[in-house]
VEXDREN-2710 file (C-alpha; in Angstrom, 1 decimal):
% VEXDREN-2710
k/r/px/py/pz
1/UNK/106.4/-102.3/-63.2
2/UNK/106.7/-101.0/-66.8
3/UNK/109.7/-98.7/-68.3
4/UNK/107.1/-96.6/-70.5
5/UNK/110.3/-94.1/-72.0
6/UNK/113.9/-94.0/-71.4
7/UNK/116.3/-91.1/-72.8
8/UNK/120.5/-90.8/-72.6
9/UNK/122.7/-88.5/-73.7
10/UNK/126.6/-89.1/-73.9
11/UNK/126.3/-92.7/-72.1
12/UNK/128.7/-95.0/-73.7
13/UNK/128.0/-95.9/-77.4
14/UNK/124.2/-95.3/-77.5
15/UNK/123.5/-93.3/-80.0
16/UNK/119.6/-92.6/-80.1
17/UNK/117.5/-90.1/-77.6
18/UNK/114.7/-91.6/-77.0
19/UNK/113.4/-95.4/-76.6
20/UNK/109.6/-96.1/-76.1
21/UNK/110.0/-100.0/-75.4
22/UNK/106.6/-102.6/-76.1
23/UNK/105.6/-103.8/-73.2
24/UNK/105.7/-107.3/-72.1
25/UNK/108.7/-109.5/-73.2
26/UNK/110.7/-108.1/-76.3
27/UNK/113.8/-109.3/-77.7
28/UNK/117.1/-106.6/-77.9
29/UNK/118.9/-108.0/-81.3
30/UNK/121.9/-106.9/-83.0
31/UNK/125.4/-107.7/-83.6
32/UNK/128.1/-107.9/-81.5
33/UNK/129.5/-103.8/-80.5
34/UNK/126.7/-102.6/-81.4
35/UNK/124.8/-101.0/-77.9
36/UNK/123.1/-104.0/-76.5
37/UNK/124.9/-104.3/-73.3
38/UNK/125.1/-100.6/-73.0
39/UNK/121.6/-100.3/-73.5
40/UNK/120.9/-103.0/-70.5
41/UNK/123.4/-101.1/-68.0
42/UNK/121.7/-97.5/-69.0
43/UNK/118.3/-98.8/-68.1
44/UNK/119.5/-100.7/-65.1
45/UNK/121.6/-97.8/-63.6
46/UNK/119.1/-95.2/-64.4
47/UNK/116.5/-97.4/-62.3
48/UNK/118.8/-97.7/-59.3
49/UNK/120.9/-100.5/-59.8
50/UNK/125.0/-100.7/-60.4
51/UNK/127.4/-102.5/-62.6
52/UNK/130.5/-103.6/-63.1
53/UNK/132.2/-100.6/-64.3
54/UNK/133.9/-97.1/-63.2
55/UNK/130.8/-94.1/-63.3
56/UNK/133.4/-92.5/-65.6
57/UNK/134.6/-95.5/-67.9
58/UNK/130.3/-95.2/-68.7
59/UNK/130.7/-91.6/-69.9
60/UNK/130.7/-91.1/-74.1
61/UNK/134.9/-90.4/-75.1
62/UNK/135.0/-86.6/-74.4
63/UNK/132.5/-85.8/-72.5
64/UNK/132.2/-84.5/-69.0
65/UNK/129.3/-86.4/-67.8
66/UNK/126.1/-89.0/-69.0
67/UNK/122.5/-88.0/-68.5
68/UNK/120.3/-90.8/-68.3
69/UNK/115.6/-90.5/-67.6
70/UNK/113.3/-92.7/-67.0
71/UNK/109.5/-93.1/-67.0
72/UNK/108.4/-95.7/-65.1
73/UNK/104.5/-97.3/-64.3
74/UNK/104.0/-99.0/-61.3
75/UNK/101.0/-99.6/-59.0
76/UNK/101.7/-96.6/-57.1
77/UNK/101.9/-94.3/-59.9
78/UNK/103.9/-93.0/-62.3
79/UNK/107.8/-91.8/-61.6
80/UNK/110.4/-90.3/-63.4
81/UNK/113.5/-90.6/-62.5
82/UNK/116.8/-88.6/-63.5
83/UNK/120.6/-89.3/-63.0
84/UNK/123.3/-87.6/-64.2
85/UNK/127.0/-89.8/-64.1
86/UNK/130.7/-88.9/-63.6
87/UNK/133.7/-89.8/-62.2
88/UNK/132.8/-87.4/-59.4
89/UNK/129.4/-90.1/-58.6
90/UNK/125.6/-90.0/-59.4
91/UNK/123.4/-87.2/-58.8
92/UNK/120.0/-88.5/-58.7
93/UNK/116.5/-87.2/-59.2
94/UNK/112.9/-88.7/-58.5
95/UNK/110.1/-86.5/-59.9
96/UNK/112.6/-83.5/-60.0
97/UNK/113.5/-84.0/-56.7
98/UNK/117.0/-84.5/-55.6
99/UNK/117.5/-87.7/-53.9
100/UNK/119.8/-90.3/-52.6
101/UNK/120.3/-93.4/-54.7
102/UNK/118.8/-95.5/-52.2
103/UNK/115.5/-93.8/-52.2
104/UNK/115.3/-95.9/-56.0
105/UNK/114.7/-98.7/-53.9
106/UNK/111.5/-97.9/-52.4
107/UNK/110.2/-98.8/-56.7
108/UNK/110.2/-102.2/-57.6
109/UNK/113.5/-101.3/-60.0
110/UNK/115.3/-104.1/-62.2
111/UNK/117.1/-106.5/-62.0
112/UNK/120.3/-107.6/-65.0
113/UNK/121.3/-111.1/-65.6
114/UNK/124.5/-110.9/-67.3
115/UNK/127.7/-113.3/-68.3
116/UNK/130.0/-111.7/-65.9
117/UNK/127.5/-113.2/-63.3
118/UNK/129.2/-116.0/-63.3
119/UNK/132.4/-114.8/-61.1
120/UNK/129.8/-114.6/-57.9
121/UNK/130.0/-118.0/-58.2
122/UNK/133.3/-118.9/-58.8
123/UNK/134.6/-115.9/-58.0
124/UNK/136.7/-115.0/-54.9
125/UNK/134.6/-114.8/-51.6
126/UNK/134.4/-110.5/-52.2
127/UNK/132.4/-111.0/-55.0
128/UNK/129.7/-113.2/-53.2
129/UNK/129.8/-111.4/-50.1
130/UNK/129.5/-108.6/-52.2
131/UNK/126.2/-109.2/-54.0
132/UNK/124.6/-110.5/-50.2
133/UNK/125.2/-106.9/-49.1
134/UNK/123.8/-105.4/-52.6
135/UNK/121.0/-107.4/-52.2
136/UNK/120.2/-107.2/-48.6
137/UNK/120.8/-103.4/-49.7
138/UNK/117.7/-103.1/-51.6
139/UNK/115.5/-104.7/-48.9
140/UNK/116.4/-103.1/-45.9
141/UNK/117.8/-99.3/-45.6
142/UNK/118.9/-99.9/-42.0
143/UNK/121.1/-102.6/-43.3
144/UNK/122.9/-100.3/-46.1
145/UNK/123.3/-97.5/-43.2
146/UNK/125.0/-100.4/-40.8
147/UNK/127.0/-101.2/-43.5
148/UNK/128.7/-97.9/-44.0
149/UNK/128.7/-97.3/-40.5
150/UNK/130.8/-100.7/-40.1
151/UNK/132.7/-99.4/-42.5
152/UNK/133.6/-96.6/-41.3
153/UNK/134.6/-97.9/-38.3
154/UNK/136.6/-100.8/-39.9
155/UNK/138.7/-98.0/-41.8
156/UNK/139.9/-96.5/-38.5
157/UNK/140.5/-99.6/-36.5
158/UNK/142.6/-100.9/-39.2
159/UNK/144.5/-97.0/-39.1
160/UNK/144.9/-97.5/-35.2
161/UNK/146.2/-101.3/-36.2
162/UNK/148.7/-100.0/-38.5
163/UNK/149.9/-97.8/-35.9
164/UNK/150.9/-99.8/-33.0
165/UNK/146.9/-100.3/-31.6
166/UNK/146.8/-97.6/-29.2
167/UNK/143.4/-97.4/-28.4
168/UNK/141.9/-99.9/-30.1
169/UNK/139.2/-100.8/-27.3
170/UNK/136.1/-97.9/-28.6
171/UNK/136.6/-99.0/-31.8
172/UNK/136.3/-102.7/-30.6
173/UNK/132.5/-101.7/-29.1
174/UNK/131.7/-99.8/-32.8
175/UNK/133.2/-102.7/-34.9
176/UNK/131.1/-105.0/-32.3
177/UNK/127.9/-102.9/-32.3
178/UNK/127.4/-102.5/-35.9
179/UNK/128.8/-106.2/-36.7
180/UNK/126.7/-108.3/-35.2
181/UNK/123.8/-106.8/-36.1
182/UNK/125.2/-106.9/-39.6
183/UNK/125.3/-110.9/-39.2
184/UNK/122.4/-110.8/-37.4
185/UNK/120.3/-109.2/-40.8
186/UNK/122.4/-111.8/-43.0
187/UNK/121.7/-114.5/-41.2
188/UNK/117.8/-113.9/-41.3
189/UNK/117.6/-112.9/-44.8
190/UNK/119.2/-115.9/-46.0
191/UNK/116.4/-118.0/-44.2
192/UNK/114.2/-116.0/-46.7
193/UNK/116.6/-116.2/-49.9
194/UNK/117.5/-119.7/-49.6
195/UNK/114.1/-121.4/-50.3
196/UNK/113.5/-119.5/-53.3
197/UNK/117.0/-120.0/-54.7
198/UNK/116.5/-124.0/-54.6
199/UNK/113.4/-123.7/-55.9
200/UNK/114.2/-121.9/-58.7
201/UNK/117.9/-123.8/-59.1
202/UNK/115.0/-127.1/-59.4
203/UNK/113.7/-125.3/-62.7
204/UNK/117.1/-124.8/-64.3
205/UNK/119.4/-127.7/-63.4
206/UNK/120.1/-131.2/-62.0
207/UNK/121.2/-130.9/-58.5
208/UNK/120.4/-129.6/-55.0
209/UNK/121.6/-126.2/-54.5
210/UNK/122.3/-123.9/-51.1
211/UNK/123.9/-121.3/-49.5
212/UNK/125.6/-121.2/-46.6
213/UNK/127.3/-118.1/-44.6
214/UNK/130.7/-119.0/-43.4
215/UNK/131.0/-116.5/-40.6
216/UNK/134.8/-115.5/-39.1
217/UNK/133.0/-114.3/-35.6
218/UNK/131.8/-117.8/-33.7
219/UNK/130.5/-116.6/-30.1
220/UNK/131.6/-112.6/-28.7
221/UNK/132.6/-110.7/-31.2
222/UNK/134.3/-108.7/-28.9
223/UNK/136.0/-111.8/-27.7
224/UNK/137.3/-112.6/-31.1
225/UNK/138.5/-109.3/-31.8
226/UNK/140.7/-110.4/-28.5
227/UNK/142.0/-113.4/-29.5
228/UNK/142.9/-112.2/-32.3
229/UNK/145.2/-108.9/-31.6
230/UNK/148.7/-110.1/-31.3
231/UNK/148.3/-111.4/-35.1
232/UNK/146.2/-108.6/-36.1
233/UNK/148.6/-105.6/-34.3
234/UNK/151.5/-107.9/-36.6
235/UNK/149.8/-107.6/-40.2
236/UNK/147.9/-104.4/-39.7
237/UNK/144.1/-105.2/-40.2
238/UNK/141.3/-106.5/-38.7
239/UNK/141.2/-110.2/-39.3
240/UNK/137.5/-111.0/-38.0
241/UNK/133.7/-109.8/-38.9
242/UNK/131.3/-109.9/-41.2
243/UNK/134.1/-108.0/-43.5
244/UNK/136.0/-111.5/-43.9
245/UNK/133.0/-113.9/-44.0
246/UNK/131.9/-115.6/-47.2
247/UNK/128.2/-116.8/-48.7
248/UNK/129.5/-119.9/-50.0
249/UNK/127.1/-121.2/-53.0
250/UNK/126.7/-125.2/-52.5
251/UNK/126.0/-128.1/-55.8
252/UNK/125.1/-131.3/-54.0
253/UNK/126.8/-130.0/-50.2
254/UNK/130.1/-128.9/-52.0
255/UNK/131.1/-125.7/-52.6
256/UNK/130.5/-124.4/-55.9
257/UNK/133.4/-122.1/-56.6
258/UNK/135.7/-125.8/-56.0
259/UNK/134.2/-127.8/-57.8
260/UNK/131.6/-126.7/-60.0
261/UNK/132.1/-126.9/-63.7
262/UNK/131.2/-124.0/-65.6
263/UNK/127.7/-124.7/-66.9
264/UNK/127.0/-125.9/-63.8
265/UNK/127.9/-122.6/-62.0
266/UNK/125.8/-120.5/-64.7
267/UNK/123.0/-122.4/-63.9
268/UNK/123.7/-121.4/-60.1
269/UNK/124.6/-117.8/-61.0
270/UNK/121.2/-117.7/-63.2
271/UNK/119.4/-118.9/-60.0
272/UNK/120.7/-116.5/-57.8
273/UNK/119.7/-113.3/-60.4
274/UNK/116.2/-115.2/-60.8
275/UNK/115.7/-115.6/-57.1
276/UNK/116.6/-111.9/-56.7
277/UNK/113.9/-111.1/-59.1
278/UNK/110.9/-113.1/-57.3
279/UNK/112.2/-112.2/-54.0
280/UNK/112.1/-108.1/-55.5
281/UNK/108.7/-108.9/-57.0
282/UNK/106.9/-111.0/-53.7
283/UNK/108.7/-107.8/-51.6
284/UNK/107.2/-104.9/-53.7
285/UNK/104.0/-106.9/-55.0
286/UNK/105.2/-105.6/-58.4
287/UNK/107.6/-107.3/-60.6
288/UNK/110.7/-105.5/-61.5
289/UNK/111.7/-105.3/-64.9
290/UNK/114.2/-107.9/-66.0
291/UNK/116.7/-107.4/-68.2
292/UNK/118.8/-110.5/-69.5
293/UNK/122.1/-110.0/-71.3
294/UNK/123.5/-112.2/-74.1
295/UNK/120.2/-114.5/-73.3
296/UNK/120.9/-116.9/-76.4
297/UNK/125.1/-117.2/-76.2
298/UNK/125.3/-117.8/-72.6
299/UNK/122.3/-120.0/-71.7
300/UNK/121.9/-123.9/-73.1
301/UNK/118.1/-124.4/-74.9
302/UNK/116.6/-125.8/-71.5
303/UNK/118.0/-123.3/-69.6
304/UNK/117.0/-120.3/-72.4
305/UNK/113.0/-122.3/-72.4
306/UNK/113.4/-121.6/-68.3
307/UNK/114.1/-118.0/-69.0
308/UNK/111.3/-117.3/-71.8
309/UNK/109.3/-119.1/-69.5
310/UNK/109.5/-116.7/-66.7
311/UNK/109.6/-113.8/-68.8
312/UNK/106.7/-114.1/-70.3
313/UNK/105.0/-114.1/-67.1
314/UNK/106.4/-110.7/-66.4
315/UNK/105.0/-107.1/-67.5
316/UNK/107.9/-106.5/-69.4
317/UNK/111.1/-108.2/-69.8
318/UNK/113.9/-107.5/-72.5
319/UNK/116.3/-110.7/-74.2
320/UNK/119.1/-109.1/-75.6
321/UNK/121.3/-111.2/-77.8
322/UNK/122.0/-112.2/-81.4
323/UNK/118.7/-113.3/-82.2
324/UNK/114.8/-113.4/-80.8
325/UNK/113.0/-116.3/-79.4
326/UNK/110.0/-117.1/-81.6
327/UNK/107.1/-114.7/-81.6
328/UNK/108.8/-112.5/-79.3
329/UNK/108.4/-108.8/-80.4
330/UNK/111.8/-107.3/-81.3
331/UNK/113.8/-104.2/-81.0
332/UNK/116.7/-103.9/-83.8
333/UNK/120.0/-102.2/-82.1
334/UNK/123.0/-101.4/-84.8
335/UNK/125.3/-98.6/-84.0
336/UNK/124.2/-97.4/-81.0
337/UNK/120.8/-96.7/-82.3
338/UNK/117.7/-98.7/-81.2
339/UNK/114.6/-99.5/-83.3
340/UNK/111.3/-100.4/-81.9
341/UNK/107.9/-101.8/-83.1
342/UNK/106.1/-99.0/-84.0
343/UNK/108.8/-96.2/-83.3
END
C-alpha cells in the first residue's frame, strides 16, 4: 500500500496542507519540536490506527476540532479516507461514505514504531494485554465486537458486585459466554504471532524470545467466577477473565518486564511492532505502510541496519529522526511545515 496525498488542518503543530510523500523509503528529518512525531500520528490515525494521546490533546490550541485525508493505493484500488477529531471521538469517512473506524481495517493501514513502545514491554500487564486486543482487533471484527460485548457485561457485574451481588448468576453466563471465546481467539492467534515474533527477535538481537498468555480462568470459567465470590462480593470487582490475564513477553524463558534491561526490551518491543507489520502484510497480501519514529535516537547501528533493511523492501516506509540513512530520499520538517523532493 502507498499513501499517494495526505492533508490536515488544525492537528497539533503541523503547519502545511498538503504532503505528496516519494514513494518507497524516505527519511522524515528535522529538529527536535518541530512536527515529526505529529506528522507520524496524523498519518497513522488518519489510516485507522490510535495513539497514545486524548482525541482532544491532538487538536491545534483553539480550535474545536482536526480534519485529517488521505489518498491511499492499494491492490484493490484507490481509497480516500476522511476523519474529523475531538474530544467528542472520530467521525470517519471512506470514499465520502460515513463509516465506523473499524471498517479502516479491511485496507492494509500502517503500522508506528515509536519510543513509548517500550512500556508494552516493561510496562504494567494493561499495557501488553492492551496491544494483544488492538492487534487481534485489526484481524478479526468478531473479536473487537466480543470485546465490547465482554465489556459491557464486565461493567455491570462489577455494579451488581458493588452492590451486595444480588443477581449476579445472568451475568455470570454473559461474562462466561463472551470470555471464553475471547481466550479461545487469543489463544489461537498467538500460535500464529509467536513464530514470526522469534523470527524477527533472531534478526534484531541475541536471545530467544516468546510470549506466553498467563490466563486467570484455568478450567470453567463459570466455576471460577464461583470460587471466587466471597472475595470478589468483599472488594467489589470481578477478579477473573480475560480482563485480568497478561501476555507476558519472555528473553531466554524469563519474563521481560523483570528482568530485561532496557536495550534489551527495545529490541523486544521493536520485534513485536515488526512482527505486527509482516503478520498485517502476509494477512492483507499488501504491506502496510510503516512509519518509524525517532529511528536514529532510539535504535543501536545493528538494530537501525535491521530496520533500513526491512524498509527498503517495503513500498513505502518513512524514518523520521535527526538525520537520514545514506541515499535515502528525504523530506525536511521545520515548524510544522514539511518539504518534499520535488514539492
Amino acid at each position: 500500500m502507498r499513501l499517494l496525498l495526505f492533508r490536515q488542518k488544525n492537528f497539533r503543530n503541523l503547519a502545511f496542507t498538503a504532503l505528496h510523500p516519494p514513494q518507497g523509503l524516505f527519511a522524515l528529518v528535522g529538529g527536535n519540536a518541530q512536527g515529526k512525531t505529529g506528522l507520524l500520528w496524523a498519518i497513522h490515525l488518519a489510516l485507522g490506527g490510535e495513539v497514545r494521546a486524548t482525541l482532544g490533546d491532538l487538536v491545534r490550541f483553539g480550535e474545536k476540532e482536526a480534519w485529517l485525508f488521505a489518498e491511499v493505493e492499494t491492490e484493490l484500488g484507490v481509497f480516500r479516507v476522511e476523519q474529523r477529531l475531538g474530544p467528542e471521538g472520530r467521525a470517519v469517512f471512506l470514499n465520502e461514505k460515513a463509516v465506523s473506524l473499524k471498517a479502516l481495517w479491511e485496507l492494509p493501514g500502517s503500522v508506528l514504531v515509536s519510543p513509548e513502545d517500550v512500556e508494552v514491554v516493561l510496562g504494567a500487564k494493561e499495557e501488553r494485554r492492551g496491544f494483544l486486543d488492538r492487534l487481534i482487533g485489526r484481524f478479526s471484527r468478531r473479536y473487537a465486537a466480543l470485546l465490547s460485548a465482554y465489556e459491557k457485561a464486565l461493567r455491570q457485574r462489577n455494579a451488581l458486585l458493588k452492590t451486595g451481588g444480588e443477581g449476579l448468576e445472568a451475568w455470570d453466563l454473559e461474562l462466561a459466554r463472551y470470555g471464553e471465546e475471547i481466550m479461545a481467539l487469543r489463544r489461537r492467534f498467538l500460535g500464529r504471532f509467536l513464530p514470526i515474533f522469534r523470527e524477527v527477535h533472531r534478526s534484531l538481537a541475541p536471545g530467544e524470545a516468546g510470549l506466553i498468555l498467563e490466563e486467570t480462568v484455568q478450567g470453567s470459567f463459570l466455576e471460577a467466577l464461583a470460587e471466587r465470590r466471597g472475595e470478589e462480593r468483599e472488594r467489589g470487582q470481578t477478579l477473573v477473565g480475560p480482563h485480568r490475564d497478561d501476555l507476558v513477553v519472555l528473553l531466554e524463558g524469563r519474563p521481560a518486564h523483570r528482568f530485561a534491561s532496557r536495550g534489551e526490551a527495545k529490541a523486544l518491543a521493536l520485534a513485536l511492532r515488526l512482527a505486527e507489520h509482516r503478520l498485517l502484510w502476509e494477512h492483507h497480501g499488501e504491506a502496510p505502510l510503516l512509519l518509524v519514529d525517532e529511528w536514529s535516537e532510539e535504535l543501536d547501528v545493528a538494530r537501525r541496519q535491521a530496520v533500513l533493511a526491512y524498509a527498503q523492501r517495503l513500498p513505502q516506509a518513512v524514518l523520521a529522526g535527526l538525520w537520514a540513512p545514506e541515499g535515502v530520499p528525504v523530506c525536511t520538517m521545520e515548524g510544522g511545515v514539511v518539504l518534499c523532493p520535488g514539492g
